[in-house]
PDB file of N, CA, C and O in Angstrom:
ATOM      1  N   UNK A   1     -96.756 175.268 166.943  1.00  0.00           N
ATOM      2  CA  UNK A   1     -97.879 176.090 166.626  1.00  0.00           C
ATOM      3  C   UNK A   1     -97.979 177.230 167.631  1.00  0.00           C
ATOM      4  O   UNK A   1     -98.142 177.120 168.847  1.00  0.00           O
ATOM      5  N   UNK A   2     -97.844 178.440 166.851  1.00  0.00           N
ATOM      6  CA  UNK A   2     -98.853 179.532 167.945  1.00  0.00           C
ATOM      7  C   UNK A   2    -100.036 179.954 168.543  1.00  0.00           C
ATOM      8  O   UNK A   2    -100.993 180.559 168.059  1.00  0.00           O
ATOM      9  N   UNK A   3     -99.782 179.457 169.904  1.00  0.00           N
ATOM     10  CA  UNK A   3    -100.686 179.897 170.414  1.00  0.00           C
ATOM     11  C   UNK A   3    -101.036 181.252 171.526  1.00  0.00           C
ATOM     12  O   UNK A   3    -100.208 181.675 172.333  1.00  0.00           O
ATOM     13  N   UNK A   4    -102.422 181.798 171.362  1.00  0.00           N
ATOM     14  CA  UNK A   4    -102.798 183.465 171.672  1.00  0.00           C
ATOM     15  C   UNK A   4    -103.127 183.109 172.935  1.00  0.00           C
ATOM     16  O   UNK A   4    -103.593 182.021 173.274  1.00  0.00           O
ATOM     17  N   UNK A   5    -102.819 184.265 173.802  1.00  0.00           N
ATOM     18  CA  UNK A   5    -103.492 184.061 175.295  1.00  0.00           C
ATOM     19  C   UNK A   5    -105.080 183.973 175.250  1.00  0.00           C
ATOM     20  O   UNK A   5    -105.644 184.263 174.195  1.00  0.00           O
ATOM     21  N   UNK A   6    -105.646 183.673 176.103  1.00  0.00           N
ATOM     22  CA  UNK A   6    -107.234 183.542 176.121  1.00  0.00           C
ATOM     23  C   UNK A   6    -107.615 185.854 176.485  1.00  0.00           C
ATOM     24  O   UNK A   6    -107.100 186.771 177.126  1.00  0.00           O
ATOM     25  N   UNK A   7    -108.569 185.673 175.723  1.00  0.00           N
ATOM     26  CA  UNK A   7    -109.146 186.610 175.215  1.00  0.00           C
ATOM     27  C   UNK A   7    -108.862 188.011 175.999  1.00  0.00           C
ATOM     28  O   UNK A   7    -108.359 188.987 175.442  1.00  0.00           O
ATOM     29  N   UNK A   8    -109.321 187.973 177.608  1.00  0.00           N
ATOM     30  CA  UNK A   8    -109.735 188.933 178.324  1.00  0.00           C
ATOM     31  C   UNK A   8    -108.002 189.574 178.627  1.00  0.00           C
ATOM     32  O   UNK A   8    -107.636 190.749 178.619  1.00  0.00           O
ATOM     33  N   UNK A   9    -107.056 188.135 178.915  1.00  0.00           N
ATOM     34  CA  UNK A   9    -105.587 188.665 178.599  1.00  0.00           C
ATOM     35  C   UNK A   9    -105.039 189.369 178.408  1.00  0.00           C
ATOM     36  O   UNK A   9    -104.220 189.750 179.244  1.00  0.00           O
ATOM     37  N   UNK A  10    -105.158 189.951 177.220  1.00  0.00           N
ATOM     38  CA  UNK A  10    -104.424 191.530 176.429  1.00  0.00           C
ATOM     39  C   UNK A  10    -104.944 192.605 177.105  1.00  0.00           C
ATOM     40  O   UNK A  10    -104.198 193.529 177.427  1.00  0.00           O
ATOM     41  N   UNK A  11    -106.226 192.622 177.392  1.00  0.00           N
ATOM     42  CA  UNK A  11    -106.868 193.655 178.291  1.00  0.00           C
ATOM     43  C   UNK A  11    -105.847 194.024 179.925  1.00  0.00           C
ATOM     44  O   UNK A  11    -105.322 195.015 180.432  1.00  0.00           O
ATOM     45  N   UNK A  12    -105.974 192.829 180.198  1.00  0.00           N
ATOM     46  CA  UNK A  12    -105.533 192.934 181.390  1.00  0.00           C
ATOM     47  C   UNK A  12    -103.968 193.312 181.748  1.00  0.00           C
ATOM     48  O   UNK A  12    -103.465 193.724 182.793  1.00  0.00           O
ATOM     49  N   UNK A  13    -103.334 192.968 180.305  1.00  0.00           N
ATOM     50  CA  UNK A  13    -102.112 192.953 180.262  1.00  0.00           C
ATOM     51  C   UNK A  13    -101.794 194.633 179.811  1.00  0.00           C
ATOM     52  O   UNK A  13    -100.705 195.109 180.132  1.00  0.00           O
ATOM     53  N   UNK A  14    -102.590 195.306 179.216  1.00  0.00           N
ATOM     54  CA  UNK A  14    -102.682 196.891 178.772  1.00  0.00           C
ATOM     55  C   UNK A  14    -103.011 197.467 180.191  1.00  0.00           C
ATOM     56  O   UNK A  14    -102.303 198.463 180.342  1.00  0.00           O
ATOM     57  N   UNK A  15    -103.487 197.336 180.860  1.00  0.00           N
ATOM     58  CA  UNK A  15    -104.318 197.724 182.273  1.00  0.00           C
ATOM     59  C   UNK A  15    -102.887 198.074 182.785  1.00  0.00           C
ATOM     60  O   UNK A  15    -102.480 199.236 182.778  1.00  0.00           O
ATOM     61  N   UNK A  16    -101.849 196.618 183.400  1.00  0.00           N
ATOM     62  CA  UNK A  16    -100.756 196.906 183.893  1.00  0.00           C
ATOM     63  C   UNK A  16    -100.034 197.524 183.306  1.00  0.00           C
ATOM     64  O   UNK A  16     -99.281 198.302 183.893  1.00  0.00           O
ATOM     65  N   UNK A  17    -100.016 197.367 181.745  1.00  0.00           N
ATOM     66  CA  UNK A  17     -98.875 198.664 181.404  1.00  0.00           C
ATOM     67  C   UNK A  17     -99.032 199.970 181.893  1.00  0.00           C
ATOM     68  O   UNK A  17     -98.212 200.740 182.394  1.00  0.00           O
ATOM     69  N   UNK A  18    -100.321 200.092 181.642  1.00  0.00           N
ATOM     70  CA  UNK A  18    -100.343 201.807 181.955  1.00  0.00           C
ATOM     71  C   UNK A  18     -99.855 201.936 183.273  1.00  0.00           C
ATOM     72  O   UNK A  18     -98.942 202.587 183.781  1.00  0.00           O
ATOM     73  N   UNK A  19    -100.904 200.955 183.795  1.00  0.00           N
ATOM     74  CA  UNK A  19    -100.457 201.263 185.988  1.00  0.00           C
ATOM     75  C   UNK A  19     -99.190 201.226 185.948  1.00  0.00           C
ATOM     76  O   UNK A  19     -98.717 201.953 186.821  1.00  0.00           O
ATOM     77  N   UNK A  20     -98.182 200.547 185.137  1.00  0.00           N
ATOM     78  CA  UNK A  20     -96.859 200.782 185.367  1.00  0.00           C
ATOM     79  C   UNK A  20     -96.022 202.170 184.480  1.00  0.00           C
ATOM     80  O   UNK A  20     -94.799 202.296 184.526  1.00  0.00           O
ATOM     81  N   UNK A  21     -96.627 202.808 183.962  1.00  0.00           N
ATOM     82  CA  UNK A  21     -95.638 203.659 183.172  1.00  0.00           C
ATOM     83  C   UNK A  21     -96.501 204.826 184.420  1.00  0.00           C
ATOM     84  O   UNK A  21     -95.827 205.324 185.322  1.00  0.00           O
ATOM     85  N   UNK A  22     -97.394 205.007 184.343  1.00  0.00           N
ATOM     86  CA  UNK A  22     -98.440 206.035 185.545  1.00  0.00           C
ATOM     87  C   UNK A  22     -97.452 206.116 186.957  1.00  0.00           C
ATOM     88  O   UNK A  22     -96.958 207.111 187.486  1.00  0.00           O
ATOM     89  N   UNK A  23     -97.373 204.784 187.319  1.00  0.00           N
ATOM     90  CA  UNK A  23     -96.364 204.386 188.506  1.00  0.00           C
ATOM     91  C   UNK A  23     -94.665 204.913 187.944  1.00  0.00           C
ATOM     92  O   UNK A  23     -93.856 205.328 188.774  1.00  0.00           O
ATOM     93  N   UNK A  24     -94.393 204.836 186.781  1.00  0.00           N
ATOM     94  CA  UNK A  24     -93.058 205.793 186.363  1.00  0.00           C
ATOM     95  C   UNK A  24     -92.677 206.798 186.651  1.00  0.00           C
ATOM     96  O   UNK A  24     -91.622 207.291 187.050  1.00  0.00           O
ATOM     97  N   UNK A  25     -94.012 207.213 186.328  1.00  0.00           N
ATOM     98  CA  UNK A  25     -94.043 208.943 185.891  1.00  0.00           C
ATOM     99  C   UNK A  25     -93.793 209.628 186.952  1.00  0.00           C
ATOM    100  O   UNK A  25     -92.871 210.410 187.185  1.00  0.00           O
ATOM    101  N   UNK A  26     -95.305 209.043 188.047  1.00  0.00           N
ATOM    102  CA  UNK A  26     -95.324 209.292 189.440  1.00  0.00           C
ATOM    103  C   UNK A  26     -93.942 209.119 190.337  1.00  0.00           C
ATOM    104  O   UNK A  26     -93.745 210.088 191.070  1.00  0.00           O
ATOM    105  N   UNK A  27     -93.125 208.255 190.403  1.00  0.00           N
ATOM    106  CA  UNK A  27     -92.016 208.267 190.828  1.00  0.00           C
ATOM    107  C   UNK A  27     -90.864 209.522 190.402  1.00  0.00           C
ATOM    108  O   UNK A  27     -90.480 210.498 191.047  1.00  0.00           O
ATOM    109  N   UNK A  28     -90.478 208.987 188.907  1.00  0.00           N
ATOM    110  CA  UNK A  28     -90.051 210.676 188.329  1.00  0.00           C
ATOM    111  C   UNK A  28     -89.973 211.321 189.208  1.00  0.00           C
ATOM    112  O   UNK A  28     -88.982 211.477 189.922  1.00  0.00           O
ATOM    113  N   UNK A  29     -91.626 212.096 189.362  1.00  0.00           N
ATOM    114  CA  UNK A  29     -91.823 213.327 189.973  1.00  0.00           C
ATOM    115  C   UNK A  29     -91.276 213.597 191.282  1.00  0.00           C
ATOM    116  O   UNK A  29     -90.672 214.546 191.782  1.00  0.00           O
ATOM    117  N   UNK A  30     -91.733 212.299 191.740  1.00  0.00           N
ATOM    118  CA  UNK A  30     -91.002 212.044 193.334  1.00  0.00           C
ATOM    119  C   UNK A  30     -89.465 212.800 193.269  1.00  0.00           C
ATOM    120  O   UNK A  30     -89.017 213.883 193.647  1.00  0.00           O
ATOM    121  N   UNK A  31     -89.038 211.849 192.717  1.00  0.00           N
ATOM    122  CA  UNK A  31     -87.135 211.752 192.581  1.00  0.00           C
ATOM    123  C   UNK A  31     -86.641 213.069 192.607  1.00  0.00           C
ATOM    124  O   UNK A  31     -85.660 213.510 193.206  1.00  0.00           O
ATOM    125  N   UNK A  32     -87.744 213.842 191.612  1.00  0.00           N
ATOM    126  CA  UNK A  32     -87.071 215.102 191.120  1.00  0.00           C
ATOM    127  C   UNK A  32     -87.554 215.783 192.481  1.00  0.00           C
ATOM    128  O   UNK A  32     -86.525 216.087 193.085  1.00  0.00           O
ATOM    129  N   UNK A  33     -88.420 216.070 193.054  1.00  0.00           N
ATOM    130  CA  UNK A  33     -89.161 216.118 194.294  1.00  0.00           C
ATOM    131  C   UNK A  33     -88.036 216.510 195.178  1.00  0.00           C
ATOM    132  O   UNK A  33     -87.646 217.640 195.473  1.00  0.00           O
ATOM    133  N   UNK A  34     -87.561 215.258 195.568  1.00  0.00           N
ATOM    134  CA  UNK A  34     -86.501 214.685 196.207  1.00  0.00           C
ATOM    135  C   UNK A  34     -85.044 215.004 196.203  1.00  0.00           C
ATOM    136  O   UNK A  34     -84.307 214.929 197.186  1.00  0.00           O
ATOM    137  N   UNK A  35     -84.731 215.336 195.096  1.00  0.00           N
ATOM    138  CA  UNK A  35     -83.546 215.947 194.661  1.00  0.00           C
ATOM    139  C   UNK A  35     -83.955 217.285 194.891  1.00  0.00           C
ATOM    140  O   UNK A  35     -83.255 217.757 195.788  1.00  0.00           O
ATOM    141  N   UNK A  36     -84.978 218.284 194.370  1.00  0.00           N
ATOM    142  CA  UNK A  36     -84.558 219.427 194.771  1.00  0.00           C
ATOM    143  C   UNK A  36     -84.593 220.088 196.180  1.00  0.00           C
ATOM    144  O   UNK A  36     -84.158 221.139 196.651  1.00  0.00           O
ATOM    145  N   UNK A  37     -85.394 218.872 196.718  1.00  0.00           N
ATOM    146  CA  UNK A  37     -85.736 219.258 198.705  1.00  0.00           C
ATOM    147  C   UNK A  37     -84.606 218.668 199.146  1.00  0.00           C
ATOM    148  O   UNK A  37     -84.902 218.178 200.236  1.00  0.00           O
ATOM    149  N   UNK A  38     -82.968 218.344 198.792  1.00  0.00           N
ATOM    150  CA  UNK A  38     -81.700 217.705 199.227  1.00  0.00           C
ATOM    151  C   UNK A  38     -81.358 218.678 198.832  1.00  0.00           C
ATOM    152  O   UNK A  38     -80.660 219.321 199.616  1.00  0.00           O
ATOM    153  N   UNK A  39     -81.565 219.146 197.821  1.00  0.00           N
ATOM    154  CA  UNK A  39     -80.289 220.888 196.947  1.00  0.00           C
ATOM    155  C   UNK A  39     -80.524 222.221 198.002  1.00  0.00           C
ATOM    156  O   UNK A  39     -79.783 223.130 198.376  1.00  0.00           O
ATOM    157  N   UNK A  40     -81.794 221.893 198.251  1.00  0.00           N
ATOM    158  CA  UNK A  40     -82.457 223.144 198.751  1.00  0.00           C
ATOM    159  C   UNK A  40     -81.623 222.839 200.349  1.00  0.00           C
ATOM    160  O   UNK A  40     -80.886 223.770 200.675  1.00  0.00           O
ATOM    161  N   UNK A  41     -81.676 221.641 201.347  1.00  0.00           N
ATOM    162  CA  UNK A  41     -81.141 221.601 201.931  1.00  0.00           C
ATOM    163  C   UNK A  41     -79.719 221.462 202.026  1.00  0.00           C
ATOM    164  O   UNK A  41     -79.214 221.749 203.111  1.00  0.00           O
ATOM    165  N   UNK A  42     -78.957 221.065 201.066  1.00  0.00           N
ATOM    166  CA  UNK A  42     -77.196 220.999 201.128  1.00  0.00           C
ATOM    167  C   UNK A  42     -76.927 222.787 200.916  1.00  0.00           C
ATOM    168  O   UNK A  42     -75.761 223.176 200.978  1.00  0.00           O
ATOM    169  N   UNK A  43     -78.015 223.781 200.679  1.00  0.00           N
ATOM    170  CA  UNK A  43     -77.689 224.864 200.256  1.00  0.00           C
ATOM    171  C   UNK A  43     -77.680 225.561 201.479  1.00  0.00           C
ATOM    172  O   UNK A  43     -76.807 226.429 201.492  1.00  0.00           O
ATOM    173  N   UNK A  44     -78.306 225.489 202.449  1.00  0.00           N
ATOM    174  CA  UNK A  44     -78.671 225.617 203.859  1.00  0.00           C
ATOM    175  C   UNK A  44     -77.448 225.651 204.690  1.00  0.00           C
ATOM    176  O   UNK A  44     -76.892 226.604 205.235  1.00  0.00           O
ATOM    177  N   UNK A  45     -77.040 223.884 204.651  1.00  0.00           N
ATOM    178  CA  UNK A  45     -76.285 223.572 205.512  1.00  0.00           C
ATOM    179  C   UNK A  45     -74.989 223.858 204.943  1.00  0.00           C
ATOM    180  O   UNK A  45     -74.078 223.471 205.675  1.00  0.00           O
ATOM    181  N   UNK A  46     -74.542 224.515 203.670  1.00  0.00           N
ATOM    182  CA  UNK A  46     -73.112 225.507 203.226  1.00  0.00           C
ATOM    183  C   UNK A  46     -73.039 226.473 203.755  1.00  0.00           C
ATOM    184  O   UNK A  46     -71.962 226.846 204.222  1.00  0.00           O
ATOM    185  N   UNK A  47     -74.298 227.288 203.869  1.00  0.00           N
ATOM    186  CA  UNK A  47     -74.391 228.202 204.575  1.00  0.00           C
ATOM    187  C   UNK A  47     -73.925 228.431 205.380  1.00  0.00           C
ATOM    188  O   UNK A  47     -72.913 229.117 205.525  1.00  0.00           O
ATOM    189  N   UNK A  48     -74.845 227.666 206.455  1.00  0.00           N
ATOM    190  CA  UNK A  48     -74.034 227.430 207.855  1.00  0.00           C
ATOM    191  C   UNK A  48     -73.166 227.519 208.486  1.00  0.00           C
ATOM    192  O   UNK A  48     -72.932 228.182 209.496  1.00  0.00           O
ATOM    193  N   UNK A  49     -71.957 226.027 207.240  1.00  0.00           N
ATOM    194  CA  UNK A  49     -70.994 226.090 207.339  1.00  0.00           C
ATOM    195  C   UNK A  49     -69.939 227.420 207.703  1.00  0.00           C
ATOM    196  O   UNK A  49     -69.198 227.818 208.602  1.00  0.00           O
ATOM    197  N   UNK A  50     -70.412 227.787 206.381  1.00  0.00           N
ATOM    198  CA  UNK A  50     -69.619 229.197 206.005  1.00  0.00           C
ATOM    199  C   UNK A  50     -69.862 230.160 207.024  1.00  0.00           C
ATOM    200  O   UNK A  50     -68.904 230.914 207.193  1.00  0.00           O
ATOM    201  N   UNK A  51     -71.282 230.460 208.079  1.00  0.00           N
ATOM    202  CA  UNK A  51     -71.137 231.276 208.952  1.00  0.00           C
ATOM    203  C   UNK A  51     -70.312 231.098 209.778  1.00  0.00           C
ATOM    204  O   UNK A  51     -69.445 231.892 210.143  1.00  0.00           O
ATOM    205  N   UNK A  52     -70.594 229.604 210.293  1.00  0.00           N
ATOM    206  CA  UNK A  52     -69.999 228.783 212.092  1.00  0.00           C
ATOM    207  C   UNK A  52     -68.361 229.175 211.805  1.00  0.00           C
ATOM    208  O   UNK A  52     -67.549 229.588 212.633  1.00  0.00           O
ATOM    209  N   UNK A  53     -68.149 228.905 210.345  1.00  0.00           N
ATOM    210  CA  UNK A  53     -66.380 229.580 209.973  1.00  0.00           C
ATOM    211  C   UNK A  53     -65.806 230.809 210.016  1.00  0.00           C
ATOM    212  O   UNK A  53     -64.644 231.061 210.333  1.00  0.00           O
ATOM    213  N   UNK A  54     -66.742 231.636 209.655  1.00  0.00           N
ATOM    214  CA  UNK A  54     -66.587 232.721 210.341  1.00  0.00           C
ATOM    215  C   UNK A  54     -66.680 233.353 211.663  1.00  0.00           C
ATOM    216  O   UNK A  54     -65.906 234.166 212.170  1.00  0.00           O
ATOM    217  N   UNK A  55     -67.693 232.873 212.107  1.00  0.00           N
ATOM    218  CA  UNK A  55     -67.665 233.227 213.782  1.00  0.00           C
ATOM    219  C   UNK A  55     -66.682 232.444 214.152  1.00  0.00           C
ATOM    220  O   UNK A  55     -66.849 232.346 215.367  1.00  0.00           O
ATOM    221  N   UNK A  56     -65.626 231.734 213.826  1.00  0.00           N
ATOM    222  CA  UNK A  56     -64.548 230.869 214.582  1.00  0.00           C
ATOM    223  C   UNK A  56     -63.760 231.836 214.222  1.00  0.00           C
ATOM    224  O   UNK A  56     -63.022 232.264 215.109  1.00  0.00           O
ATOM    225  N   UNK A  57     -63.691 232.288 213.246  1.00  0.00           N
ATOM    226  CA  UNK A  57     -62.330 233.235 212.854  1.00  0.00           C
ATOM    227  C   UNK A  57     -62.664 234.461 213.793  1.00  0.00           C
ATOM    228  O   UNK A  57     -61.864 234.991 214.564  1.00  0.00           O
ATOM    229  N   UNK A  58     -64.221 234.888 213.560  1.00  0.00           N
ATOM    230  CA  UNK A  58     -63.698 236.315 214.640  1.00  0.00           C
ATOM    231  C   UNK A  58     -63.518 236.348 215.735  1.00  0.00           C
ATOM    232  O   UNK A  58     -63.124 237.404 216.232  1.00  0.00           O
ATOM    233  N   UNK A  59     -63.797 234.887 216.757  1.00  0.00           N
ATOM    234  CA  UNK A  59     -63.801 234.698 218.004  1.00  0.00           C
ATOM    235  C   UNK A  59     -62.446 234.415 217.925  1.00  0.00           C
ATOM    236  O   UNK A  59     -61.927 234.731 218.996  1.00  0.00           O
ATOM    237  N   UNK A  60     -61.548 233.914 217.059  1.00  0.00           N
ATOM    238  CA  UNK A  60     -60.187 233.970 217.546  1.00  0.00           C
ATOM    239  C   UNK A  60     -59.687 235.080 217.535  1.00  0.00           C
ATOM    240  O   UNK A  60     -59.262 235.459 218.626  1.00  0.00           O
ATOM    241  N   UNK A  61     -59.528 236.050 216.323  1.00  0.00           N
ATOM    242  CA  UNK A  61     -59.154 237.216 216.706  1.00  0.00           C
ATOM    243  C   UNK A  61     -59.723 237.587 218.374  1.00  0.00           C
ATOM    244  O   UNK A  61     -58.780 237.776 219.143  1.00  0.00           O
ATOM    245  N   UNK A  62     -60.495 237.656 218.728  1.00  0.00           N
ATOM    246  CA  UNK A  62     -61.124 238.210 220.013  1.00  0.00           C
ATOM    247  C   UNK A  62     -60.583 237.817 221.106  1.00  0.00           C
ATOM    248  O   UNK A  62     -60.305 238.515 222.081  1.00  0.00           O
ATOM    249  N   UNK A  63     -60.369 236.312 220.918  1.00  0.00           N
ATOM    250  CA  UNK A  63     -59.451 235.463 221.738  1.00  0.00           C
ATOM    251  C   UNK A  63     -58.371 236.451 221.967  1.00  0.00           C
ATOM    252  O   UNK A  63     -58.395 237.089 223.019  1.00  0.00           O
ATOM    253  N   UNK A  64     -57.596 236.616 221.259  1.00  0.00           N
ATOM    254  CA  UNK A  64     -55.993 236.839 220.125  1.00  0.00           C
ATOM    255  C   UNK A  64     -55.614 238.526 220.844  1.00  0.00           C
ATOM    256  O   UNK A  64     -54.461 238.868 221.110  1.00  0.00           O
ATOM    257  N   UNK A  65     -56.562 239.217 221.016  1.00  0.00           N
ATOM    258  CA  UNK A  65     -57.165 240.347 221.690  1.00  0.00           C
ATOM    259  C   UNK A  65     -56.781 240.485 222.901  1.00  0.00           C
ATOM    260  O   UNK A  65     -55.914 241.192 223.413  1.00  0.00           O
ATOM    261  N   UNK A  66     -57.749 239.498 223.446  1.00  0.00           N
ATOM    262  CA  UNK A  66     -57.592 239.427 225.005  1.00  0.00           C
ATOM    263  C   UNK A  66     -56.217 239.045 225.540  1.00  0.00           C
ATOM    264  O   UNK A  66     -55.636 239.570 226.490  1.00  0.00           O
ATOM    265  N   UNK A  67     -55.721 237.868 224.636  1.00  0.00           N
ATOM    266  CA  UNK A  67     -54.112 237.370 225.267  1.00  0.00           C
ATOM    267  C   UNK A  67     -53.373 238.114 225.105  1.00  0.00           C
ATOM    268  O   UNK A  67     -52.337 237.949 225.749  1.00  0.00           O
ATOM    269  N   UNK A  68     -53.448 239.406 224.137  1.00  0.00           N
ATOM    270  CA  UNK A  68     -52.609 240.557 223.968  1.00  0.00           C
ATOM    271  C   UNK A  68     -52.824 241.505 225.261  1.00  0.00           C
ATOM    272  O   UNK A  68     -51.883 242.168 225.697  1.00  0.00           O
ATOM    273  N   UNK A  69     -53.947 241.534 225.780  1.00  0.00           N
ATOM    274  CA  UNK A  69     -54.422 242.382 226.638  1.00  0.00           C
ATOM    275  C   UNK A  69     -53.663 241.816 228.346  1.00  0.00           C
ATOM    276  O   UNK A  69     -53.132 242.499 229.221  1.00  0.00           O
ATOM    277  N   UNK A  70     -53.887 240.492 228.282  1.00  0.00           N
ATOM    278  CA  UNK A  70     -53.196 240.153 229.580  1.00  0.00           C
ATOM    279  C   UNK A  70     -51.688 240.235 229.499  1.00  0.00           C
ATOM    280  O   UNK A  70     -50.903 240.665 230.345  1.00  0.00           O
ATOM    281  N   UNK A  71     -51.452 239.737 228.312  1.00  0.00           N
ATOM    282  CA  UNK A  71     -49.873 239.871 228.322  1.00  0.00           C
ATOM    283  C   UNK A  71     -49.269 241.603 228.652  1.00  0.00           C
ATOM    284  O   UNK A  71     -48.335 242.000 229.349  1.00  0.00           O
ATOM    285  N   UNK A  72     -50.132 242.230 227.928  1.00  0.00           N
ATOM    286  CA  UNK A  72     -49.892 243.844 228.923  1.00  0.00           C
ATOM    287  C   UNK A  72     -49.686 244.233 230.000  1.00  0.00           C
ATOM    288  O   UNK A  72     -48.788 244.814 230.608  1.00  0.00           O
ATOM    289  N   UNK A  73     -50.758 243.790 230.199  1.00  0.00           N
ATOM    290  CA  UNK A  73     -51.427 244.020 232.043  1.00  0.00           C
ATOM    291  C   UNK A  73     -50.070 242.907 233.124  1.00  0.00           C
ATOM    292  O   UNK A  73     -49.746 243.189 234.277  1.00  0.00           O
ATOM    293  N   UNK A  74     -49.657 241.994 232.514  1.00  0.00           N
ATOM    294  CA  UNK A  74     -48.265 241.202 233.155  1.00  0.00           C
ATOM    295  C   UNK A  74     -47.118 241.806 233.297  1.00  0.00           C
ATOM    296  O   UNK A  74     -46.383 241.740 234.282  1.00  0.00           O
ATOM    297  N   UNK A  75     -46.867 242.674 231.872  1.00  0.00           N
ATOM    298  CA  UNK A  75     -46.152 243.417 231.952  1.00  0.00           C
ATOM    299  C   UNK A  75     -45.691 244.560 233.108  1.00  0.00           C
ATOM    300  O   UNK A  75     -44.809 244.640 233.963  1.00  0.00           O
ATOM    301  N   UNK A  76     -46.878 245.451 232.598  1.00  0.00           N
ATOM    302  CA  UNK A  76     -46.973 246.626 234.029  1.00  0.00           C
ATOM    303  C   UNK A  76     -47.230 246.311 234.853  1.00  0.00           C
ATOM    304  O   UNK A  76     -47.164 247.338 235.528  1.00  0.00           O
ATOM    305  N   UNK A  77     -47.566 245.487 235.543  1.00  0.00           N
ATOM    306  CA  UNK A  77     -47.832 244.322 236.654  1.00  0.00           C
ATOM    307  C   UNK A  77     -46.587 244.186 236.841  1.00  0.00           C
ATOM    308  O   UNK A  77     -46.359 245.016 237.722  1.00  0.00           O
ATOM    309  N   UNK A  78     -45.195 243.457 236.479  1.00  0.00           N
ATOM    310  CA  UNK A  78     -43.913 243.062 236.766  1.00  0.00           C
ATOM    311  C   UNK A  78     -43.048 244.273 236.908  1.00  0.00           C
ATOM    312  O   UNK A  78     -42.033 244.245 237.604  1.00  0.00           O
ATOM    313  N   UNK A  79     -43.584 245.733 236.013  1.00  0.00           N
ATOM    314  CA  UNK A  79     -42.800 246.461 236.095  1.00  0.00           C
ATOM    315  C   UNK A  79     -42.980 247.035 237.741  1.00  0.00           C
ATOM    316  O   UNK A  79     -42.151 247.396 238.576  1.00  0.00           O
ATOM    317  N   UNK A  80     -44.345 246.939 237.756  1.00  0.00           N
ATOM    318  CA  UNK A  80     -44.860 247.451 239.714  1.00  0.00           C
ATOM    319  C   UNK A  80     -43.951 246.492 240.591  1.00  0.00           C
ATOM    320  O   UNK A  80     -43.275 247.056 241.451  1.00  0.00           O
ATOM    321  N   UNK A  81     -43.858 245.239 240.493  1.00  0.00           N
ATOM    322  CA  UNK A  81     -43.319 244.247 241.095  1.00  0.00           C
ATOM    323  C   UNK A  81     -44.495 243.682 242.323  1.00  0.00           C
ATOM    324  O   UNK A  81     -44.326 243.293 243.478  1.00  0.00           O
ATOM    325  N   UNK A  82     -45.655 243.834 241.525  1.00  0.00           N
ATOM    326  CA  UNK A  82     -46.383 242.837 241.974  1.00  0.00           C
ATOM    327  C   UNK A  82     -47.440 241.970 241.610  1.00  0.00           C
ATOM    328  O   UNK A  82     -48.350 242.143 240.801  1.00  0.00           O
ATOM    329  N   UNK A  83     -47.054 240.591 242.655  1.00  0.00           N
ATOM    330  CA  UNK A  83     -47.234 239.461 242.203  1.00  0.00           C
ATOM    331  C   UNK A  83     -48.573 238.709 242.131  1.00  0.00           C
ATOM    332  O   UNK A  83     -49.203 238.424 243.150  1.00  0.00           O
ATOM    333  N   UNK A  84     -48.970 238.410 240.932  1.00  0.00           N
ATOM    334  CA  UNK A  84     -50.452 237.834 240.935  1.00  0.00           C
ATOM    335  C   UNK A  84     -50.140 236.331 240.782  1.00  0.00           C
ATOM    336  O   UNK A  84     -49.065 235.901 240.366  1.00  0.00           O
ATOM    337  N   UNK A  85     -51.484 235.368 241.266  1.00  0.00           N
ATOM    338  CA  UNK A  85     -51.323 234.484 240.675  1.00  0.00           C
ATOM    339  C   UNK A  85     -52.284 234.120 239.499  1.00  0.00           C
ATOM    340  O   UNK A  85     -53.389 234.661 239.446  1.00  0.00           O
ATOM    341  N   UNK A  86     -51.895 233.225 238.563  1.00  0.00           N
ATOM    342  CA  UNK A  86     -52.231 232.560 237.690  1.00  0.00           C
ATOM    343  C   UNK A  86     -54.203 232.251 237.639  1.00  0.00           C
ATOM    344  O   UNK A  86     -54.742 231.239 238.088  1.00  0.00           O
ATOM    345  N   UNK A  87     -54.857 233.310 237.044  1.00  0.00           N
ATOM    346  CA  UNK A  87     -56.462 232.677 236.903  1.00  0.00           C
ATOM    347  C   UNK A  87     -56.713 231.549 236.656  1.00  0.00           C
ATOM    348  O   UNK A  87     -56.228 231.177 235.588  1.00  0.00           O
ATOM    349  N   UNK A  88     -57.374 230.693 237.284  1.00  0.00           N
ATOM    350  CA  UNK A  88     -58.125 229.662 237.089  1.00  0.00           C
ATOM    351  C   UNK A  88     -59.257 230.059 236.888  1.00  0.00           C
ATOM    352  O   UNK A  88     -59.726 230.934 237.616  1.00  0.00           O
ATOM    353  N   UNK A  89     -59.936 229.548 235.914  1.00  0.00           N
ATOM    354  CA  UNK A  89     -61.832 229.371 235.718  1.00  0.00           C
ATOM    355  C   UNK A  89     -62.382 228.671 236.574  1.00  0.00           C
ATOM    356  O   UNK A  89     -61.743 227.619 236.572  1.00  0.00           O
ATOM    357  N   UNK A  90     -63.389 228.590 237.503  1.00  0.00           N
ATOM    358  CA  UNK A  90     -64.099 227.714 238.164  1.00  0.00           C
ATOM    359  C   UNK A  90     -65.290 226.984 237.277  1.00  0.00           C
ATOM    360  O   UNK A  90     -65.996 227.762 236.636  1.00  0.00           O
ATOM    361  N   UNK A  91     -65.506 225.961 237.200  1.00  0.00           N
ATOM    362  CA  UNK A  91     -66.862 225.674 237.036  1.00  0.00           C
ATOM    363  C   UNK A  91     -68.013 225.614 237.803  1.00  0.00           C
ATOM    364  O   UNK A  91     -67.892 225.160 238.941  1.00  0.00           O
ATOM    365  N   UNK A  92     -68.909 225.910 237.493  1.00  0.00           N
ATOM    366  CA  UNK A  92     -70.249 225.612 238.453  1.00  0.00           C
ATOM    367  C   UNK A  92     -70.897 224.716 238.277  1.00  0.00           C
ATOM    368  O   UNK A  92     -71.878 224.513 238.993  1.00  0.00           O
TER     369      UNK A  92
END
C-alpha cells in the first residue's frame, strides 16, 4: 500500500528545492565570476610574459654591444702593446 508523507512534508520539501536551485544559480554566478577574474588575470600575466621577453632580448643585444666594444678596445690595446689585466666585478 501507498503511503503519503505526513502533511506539512511537501511544504518543507518545496522550501529545499528552491533553497537548492537559488543555491545553483548563486554558485553559477560565482563560477562565471571566477572564470572571468582568472581570464582577466592569465591575460595580465601573458603580458608580462611577453614584455620580461623582450627586455631579455634587448638586454642581450646590449650585452652583445658591449662585448663587441671590449673586444675593440683589446684590440688597439694589443696593437699599443699594452698590457691590461682581466676586470673583475667586485661585490659589495
Amino acid at each position: 500500500m501507498l503511503e503519503f508523507p505526513p502533511p506539512g512534508t511537501i511544504v518543507e520539501v518545496r522550501k529545499a528545492l528552491k533553497s537548492i536551485n537559488r543555491h545553483r544559480r548563486n554558485t553559477a554566478m560565482k563560477n562565471d565570476d571566477r572564470l572571468q577574474n582568472l581570464e582577466i588575470k592569465i591575460a595580465f600575466l601573458e603580458k608580462t610574459i611577453e614584455d620580461l621577453s623582450e627586455a631579455m632580448v634587448e638586454q642581450d643585444r646590449v650585452l652583445d654591444d658591449i662585448r663587441k666594444e671590449i673586444a675593440d678596445m683589446r684590440k688597439s690595446l694589443d696593437k699599443d702593446e699594452i698590457e691590461l689585466e682581466p676586470y673583475e666585478p667586485t661585490r659589495e
